[in-house]
mmCIF file of the N, C-alpha and C atoms, coordinates in Angstrom:
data_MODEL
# 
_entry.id   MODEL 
# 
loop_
_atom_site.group_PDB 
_atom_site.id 
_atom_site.type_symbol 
_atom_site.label_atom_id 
_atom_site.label_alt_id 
_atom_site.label_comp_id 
_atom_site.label_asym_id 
_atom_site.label_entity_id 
_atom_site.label_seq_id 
_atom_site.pdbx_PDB_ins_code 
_atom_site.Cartn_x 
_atom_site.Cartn_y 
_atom_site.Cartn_z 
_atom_site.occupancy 
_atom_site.B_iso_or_equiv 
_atom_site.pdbx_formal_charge 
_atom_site.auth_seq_id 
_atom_site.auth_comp_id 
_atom_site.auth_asym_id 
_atom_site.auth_atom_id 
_atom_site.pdbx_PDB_model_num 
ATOM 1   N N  . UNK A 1 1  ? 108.996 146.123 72.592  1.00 0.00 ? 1  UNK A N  1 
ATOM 2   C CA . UNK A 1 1  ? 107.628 145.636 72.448  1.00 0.00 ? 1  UNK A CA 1 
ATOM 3   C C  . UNK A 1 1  ? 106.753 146.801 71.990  1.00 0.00 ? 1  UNK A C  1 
ATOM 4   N N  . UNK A 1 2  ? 105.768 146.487 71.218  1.00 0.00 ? 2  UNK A N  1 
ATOM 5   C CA . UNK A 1 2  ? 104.585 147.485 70.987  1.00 0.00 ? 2  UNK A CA 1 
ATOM 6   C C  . UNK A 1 2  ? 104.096 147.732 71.767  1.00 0.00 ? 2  UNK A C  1 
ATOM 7   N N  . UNK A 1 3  ? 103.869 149.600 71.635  1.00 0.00 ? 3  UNK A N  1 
ATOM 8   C CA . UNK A 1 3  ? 103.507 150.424 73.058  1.00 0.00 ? 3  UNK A CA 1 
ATOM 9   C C  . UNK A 1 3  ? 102.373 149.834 73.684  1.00 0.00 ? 3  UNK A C  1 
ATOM 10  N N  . UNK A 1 4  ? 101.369 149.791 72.950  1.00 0.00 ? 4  UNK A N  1 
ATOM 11  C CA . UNK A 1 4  ? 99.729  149.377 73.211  1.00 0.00 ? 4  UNK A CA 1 
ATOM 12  C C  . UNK A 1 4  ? 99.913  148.429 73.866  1.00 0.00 ? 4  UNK A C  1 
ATOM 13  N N  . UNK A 1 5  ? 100.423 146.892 73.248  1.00 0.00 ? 5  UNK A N  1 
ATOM 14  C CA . UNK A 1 5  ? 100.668 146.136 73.662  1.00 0.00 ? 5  UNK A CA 1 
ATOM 15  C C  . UNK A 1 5  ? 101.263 146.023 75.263  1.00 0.00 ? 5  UNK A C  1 
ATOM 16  N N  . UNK A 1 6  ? 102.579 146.369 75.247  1.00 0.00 ? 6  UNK A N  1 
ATOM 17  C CA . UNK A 1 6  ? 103.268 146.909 76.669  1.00 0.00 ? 6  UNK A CA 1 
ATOM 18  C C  . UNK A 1 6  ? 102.153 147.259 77.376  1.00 0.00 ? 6  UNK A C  1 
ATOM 19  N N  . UNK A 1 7  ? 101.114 148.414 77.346  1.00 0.00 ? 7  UNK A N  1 
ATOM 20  C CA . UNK A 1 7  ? 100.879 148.895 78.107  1.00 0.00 ? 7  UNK A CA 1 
ATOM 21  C C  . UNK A 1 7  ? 99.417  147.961 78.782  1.00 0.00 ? 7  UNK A C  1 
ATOM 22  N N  . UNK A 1 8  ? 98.530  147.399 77.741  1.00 0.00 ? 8  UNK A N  1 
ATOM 23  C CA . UNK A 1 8  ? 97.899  145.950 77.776  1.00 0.00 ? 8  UNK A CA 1 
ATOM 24  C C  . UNK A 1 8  ? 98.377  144.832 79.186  1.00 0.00 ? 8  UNK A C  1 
ATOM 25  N N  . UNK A 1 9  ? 99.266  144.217 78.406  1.00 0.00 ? 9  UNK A N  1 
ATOM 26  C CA . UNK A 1 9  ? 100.205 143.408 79.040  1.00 0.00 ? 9  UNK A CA 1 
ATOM 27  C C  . UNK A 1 9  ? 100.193 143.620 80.160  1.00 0.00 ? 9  UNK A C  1 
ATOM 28  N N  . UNK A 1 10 ? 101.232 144.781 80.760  1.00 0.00 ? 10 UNK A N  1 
ATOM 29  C CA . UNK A 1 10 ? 101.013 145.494 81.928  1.00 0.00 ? 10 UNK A CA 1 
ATOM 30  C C  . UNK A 1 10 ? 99.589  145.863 82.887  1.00 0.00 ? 10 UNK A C  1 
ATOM 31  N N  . UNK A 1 11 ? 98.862  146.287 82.186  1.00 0.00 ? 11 UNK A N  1 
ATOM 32  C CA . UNK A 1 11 ? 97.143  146.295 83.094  1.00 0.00 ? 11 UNK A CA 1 
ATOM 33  C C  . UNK A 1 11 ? 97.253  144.714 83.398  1.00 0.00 ? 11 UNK A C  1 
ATOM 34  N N  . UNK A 1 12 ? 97.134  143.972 82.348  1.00 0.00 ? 12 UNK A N  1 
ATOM 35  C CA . UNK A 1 12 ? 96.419  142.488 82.536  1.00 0.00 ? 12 UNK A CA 1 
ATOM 36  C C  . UNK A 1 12 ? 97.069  141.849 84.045  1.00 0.00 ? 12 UNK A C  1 
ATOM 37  N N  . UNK A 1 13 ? 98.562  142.113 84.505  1.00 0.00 ? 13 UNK A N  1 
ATOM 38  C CA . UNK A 1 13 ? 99.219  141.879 85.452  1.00 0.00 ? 13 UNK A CA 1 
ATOM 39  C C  . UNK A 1 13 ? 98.976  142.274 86.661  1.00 0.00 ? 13 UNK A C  1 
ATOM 40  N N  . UNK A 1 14 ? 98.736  143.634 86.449  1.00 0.00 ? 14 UNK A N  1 
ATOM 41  C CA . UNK A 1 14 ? 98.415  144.271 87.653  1.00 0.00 ? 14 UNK A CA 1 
ATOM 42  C C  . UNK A 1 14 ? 97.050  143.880 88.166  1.00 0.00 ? 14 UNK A C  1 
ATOM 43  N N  . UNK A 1 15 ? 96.080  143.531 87.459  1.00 0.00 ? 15 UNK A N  1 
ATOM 44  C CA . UNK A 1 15 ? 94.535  143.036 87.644  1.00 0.00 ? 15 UNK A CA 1 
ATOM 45  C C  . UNK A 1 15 ? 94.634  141.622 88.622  1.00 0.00 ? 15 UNK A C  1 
ATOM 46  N N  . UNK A 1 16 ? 95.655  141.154 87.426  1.00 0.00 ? 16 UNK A N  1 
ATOM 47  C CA . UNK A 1 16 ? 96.204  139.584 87.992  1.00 0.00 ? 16 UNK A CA 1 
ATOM 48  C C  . UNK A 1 16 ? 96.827  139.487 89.777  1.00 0.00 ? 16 UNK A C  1 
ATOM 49  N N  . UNK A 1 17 ? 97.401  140.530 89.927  1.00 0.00 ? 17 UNK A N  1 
ATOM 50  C CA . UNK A 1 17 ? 98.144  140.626 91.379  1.00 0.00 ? 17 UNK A CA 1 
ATOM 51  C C  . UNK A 1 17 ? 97.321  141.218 92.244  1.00 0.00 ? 17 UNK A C  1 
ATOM 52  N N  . UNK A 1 18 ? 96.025  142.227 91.448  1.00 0.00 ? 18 UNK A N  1 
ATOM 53  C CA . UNK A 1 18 ? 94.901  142.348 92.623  1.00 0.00 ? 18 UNK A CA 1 
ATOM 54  C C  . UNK A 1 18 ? 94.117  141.396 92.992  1.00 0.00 ? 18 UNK A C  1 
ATOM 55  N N  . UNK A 1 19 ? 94.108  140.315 91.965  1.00 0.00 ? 19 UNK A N  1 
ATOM 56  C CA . UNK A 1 19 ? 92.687  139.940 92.253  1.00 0.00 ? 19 UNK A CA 1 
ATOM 57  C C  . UNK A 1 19 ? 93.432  138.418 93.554  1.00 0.00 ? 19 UNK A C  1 
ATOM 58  N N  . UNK A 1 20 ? 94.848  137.898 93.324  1.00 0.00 ? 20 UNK A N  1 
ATOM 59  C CA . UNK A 1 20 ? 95.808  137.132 94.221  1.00 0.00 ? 20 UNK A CA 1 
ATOM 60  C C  . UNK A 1 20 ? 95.980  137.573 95.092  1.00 0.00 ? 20 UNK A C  1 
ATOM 61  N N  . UNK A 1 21 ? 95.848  139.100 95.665  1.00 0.00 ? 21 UNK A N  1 
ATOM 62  C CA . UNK A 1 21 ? 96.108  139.757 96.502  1.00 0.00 ? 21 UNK A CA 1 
ATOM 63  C C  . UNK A 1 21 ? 94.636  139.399 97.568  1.00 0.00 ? 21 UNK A C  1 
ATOM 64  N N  . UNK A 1 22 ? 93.007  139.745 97.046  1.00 0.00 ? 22 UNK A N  1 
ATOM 65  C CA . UNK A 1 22 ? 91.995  139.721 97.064  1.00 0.00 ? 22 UNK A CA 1 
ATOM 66  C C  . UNK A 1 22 ? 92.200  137.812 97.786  1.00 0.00 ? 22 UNK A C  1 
ATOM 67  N N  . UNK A 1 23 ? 92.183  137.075 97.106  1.00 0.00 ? 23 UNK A N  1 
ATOM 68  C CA . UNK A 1 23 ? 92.180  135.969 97.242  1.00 0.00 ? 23 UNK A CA 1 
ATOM 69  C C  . UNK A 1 23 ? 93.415  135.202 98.372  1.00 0.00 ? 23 UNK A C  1 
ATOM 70  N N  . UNK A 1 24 ? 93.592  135.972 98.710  1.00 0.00 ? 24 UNK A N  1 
ATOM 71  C CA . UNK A 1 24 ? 95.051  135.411 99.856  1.00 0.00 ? 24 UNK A CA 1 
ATOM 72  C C  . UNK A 1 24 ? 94.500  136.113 100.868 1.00 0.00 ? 24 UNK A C  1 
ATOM 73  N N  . UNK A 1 25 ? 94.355  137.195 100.794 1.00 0.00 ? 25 UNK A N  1 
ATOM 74  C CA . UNK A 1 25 ? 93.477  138.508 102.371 1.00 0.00 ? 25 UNK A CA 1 
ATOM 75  C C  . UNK A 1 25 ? 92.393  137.411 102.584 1.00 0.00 ? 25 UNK A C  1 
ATOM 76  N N  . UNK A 1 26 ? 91.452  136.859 101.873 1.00 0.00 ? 26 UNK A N  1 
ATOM 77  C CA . UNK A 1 26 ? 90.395  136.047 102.502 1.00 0.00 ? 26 UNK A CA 1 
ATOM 78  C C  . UNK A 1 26 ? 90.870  134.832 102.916 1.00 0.00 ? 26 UNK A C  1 
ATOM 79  N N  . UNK A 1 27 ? 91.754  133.986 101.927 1.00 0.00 ? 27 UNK A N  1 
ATOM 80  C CA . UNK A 1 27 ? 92.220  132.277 102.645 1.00 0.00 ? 27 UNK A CA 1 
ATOM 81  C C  . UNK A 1 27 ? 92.949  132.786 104.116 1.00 0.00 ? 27 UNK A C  1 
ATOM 82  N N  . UNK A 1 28 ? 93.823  133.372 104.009 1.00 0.00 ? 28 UNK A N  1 
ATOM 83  C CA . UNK A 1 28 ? 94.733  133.646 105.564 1.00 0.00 ? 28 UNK A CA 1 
ATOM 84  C C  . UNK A 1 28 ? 94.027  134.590 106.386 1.00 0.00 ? 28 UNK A C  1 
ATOM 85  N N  . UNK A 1 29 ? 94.641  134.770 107.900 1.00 0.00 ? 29 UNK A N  1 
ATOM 86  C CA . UNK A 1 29 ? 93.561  135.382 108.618 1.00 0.00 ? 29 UNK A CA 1 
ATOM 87  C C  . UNK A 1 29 ? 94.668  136.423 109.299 1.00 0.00 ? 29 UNK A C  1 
ATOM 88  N N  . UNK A 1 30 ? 94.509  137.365 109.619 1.00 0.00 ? 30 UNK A N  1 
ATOM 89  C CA . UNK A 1 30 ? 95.086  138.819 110.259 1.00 0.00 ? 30 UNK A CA 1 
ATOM 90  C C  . UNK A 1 30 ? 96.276  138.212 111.193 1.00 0.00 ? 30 UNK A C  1 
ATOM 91  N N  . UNK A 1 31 ? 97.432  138.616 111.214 1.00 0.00 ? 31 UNK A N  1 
ATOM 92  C CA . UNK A 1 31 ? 98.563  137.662 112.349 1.00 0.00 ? 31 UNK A CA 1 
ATOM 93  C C  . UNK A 1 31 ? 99.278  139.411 112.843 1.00 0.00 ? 31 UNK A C  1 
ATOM 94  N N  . UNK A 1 32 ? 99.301  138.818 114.040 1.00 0.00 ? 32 UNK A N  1 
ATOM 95  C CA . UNK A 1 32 ? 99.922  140.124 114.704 1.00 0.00 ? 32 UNK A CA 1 
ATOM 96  C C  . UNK A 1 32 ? 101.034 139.045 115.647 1.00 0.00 ? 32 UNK A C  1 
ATOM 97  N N  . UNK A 1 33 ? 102.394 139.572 114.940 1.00 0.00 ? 33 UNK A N  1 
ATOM 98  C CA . UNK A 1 33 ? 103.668 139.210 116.017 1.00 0.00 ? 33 UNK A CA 1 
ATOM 99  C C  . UNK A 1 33 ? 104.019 140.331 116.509 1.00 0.00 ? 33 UNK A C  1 
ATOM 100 N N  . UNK A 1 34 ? 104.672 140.613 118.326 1.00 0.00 ? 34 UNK A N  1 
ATOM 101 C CA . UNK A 1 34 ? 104.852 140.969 118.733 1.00 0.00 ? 34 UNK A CA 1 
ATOM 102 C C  . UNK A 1 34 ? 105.562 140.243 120.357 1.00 0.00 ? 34 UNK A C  1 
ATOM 103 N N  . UNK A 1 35 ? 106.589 140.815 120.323 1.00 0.00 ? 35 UNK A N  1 
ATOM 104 C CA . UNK A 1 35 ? 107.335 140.194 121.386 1.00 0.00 ? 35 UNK A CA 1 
ATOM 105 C C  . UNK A 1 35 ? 107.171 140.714 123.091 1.00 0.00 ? 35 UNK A C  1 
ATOM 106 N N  . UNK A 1 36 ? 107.143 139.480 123.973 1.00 0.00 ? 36 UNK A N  1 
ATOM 107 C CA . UNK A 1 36 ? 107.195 139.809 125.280 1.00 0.00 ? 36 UNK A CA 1 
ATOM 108 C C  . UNK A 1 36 ? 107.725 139.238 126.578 1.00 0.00 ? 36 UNK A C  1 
ATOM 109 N N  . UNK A 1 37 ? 108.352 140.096 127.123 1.00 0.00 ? 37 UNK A N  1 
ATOM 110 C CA . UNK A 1 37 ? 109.077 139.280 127.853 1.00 0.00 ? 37 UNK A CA 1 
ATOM 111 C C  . UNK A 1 37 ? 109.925 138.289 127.371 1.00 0.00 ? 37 UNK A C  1 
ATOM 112 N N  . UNK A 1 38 ? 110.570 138.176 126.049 1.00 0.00 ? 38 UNK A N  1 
ATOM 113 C CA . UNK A 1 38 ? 112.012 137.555 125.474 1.00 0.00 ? 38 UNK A CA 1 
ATOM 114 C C  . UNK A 1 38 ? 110.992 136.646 124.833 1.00 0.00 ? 38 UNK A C  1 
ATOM 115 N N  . UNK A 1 39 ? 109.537 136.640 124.862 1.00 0.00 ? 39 UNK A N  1 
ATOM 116 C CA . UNK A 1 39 ? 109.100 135.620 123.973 1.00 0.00 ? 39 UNK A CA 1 
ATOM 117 C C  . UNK A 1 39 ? 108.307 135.899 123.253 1.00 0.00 ? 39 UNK A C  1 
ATOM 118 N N  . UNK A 1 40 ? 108.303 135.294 121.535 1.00 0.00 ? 40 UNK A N  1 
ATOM 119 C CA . UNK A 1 40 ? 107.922 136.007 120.526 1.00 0.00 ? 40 UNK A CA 1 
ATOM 120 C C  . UNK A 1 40 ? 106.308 135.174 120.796 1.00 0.00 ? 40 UNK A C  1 
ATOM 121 N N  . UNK A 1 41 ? 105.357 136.348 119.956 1.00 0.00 ? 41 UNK A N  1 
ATOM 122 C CA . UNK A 1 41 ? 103.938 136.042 120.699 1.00 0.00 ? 41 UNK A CA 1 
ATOM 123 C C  . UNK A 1 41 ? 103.693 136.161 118.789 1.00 0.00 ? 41 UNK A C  1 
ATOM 124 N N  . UNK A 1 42 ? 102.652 135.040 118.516 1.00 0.00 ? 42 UNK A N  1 
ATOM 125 C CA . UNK A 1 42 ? 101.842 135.317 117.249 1.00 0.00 ? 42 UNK A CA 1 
ATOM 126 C C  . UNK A 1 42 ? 100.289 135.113 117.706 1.00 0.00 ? 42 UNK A C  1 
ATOM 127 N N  . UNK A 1 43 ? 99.528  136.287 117.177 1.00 0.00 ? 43 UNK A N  1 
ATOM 128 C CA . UNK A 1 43 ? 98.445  135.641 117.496 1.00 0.00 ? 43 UNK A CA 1 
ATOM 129 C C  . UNK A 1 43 ? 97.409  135.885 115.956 1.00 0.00 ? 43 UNK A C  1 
ATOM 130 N N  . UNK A 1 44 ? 96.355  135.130 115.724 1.00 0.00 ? 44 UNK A N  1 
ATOM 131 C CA . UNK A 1 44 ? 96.217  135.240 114.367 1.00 0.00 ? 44 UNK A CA 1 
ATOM 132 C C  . UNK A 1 44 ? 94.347  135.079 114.856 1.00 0.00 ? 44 UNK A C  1 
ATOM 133 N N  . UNK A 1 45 ? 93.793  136.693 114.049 1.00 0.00 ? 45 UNK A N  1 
ATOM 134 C CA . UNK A 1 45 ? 92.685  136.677 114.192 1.00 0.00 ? 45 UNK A CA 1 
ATOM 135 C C  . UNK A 1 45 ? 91.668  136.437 113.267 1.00 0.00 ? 45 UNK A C  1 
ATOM 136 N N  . UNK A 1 46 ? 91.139  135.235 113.948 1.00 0.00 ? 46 UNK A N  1 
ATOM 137 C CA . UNK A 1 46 ? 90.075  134.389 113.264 1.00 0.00 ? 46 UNK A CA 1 
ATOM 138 C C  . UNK A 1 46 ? 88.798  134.322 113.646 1.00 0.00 ? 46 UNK A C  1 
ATOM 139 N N  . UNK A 1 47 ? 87.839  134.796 112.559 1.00 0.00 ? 47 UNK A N  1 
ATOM 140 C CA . UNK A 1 47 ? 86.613  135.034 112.882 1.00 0.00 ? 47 UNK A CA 1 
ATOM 141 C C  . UNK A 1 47 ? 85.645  133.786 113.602 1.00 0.00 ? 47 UNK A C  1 
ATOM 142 N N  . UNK A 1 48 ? 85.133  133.912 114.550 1.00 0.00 ? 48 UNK A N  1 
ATOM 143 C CA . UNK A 1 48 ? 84.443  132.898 115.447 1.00 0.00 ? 48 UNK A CA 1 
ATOM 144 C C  . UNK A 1 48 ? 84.968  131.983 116.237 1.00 0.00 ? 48 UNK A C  1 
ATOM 145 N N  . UNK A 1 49 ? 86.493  132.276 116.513 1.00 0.00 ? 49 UNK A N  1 
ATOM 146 C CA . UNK A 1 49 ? 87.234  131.821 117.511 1.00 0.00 ? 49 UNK A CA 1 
ATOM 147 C C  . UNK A 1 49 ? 87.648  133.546 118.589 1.00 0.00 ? 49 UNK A C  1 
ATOM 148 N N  . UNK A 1 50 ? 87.355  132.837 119.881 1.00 0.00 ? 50 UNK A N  1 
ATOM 149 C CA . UNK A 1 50 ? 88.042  134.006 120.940 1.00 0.00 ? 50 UNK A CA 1 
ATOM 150 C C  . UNK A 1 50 ? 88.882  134.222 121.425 1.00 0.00 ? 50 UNK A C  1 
# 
């Protein structure tokens, strides 16, 4: 492939996977698994719930 191009191409992707990245961190909310006592614990932190 043409260098320019290639290297184009390539930015446009990486922009593309920040901005999906950006957009998934806000729809889903923080999850912390951690196990206790033989039982697996998820807890997922959501703003305006306690």
């Amino acid at each position: 492939m043409y260098n320019p191009l290639k290297f184009y191409a390539g930015e446009a992707v990486k922009t593309i996977n920040d901005r999906a990245k950006e957009v998934l961190s806000f729809l889903y909310p923080a999850v912390t698994i951690s196990e206790d006592a033989g039982e697996l614990v998820v807890e997922a932190d959501m703003p305006g719930f306690d």
